[in-house]
C-alpha positions, 0 to 999 in steps of 0.5 A: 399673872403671867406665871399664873397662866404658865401654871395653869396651861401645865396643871391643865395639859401635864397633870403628873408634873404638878402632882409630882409623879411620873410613871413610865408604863404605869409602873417605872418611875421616871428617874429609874427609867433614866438611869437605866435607858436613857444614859445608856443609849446617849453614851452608846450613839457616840461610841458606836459611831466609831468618832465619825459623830466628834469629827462631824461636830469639829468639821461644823464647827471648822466651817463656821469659823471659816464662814465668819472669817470671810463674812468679816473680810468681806465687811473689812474689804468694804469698808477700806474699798476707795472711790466706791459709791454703793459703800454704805449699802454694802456695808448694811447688806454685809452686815444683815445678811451674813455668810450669805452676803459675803458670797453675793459681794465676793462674786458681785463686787471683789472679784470684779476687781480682779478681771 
């Protein structure tokens, strides 16, 4: 039924999908106006930016991992922490709020211990 309604909205909405056509101005089809424009423009983006677009991706990907390194030290800190009353709370906080609440317990709770 459900794969029925899906159809339906697409034969309503997309016609020339079901029909299997697909024209580009009425005249180019739409495979032969991928291969000409569409492989072209993708590769050119990322060579006309002269690598700045592979350095972006690694710089992401180097804070990513950064942020969930720390998010887990700050859960691993949590749960070894001694003679500390709110641990479950923490715990769940740390655990449900990510990045976010690795900051809010760094500077609410572990830094505290160092001043």
């Amino acid at each position: 039924m459900k794969q029925l309604l899906v159809f339906s909205v697409v034969a309503i909405f997309f016609p020339q999908i079901v029909a299997g056509e697909c024209l580009v101005n009425g005249n180019v089809t739409c495979d032969k106006f991928a291969e000409d424009h569409l492989a072209k423009d993708f590769n050119a983006s990322f060579t006309d930016m002269g690598g700045i677009g592979l350095l972006i991706v690694l710089l992401s990907v180097l804070l990513s991992f950064t942020g969930f390194a720390f998010w887990v030290w700050m859960i691993v800190d949590c749960i070894k922490r001694k003679d500390f009353s709110d641990k479950l709370l923490w715990t769940v906080v740390l655990l449900l709020s990510g990045f976010v609440g690795g900051l809010i317990y760094y500077f609410t709770v572990k830094k505290k211990d160092r001043g």
